[in-house]
C-alpha positions in Angstrom: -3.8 5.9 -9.9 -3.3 5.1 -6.6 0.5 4.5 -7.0 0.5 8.2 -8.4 -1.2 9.7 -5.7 1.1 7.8 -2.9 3.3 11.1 -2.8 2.9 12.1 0.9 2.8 15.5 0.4 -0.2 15.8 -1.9 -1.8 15.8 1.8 -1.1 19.0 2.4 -4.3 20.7 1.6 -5.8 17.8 4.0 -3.4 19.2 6.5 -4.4 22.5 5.8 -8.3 21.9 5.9 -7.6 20.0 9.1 -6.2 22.6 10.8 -9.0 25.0 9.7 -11.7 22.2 11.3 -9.7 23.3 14.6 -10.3 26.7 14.4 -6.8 27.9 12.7 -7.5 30.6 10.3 -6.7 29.4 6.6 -3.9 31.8 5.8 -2.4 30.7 9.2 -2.9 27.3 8.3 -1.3 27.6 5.0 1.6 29.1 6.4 1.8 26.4 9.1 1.7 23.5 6.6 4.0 25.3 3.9 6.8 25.3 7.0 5.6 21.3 7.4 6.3 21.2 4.2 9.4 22.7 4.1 10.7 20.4 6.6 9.6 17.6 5.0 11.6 18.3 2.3 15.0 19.4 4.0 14.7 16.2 5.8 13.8 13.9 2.2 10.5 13.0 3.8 7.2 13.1 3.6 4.4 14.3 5.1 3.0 11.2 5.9 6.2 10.0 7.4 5.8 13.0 10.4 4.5 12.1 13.7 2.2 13.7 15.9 4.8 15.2 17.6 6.6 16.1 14.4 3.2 17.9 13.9 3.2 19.7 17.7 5.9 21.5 16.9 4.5 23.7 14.2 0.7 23.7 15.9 -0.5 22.9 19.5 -3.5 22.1 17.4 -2.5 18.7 15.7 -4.1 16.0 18.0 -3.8 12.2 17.5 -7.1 12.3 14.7 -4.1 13.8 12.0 -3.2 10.6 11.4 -6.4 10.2 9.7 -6.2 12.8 7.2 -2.5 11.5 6.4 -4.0 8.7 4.7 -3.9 9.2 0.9 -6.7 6.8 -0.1 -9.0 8.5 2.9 -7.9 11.4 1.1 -9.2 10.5 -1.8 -12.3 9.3 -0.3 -13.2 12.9 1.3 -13.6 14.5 -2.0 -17.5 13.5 -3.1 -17.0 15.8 -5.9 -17.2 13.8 -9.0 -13.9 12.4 -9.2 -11.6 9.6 -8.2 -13.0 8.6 -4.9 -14.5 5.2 -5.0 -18.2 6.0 -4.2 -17.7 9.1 -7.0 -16.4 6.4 -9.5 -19.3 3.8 -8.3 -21.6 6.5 -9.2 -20.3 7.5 -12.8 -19.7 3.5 -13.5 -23.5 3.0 -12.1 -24.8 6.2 -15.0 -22.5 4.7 -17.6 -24.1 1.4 -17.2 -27.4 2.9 -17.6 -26.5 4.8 -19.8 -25.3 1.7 -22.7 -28.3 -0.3 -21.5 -30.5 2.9 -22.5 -28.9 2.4 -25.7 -28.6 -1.1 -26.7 -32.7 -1.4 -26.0 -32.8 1.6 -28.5 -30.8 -0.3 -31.1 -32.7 -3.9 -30.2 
């Protein structure tokens, strides 16, 4: 899973919701990581592979914290939805355990 996920440019929603954290409307947002994007592409990178200063040149509002949010597995992390982050799978692992102990007592 996490070698699937390595593709730098799945961060671009992190981008995106980073720049909204700033204060950049969404739909500006958007329109500022699909150029990132874009770039990214022409050049056969990714996003994770931009600088900071790479980043400046499409928003005055990237800052040196971006390099947190272009870190898949942090990525990952954020989302406390049930899913693939690790305390989300810790959590579903824990209720499954529970869950066949709950039934192996029930069938002695």
């Amino acid at each position: 899973m996490a070698r699937a996920a390595s593709d730098g440019m799945l961060l671009a929603t992190d981008l995106a919701e980073y720049l909204v954290t700033k204060g950049v409307p969404f739909r500006e947002a958007h329109d500022v990581v699909g150029a990132i994007v874009q770039r990214a592409l022409a050049e056969g990178r990714s996003i994770g592979d931009l600088s900071v200063e790479d980043l400046r040149a499409f928003s005055d509002r990237f800052d040196t914290d971006v390099t947190d949010v272009l870190d898949v597995r942090r990525s990952v992390d954020r989302r406390d939805a049930p899913g693939p982050s690790a305390p989300s799978v810790d959590s579903q692992l824990s209720h499954l355990d529970a869950s066949l102990k709950q039934i192996r007592d029930a069938l002695g």
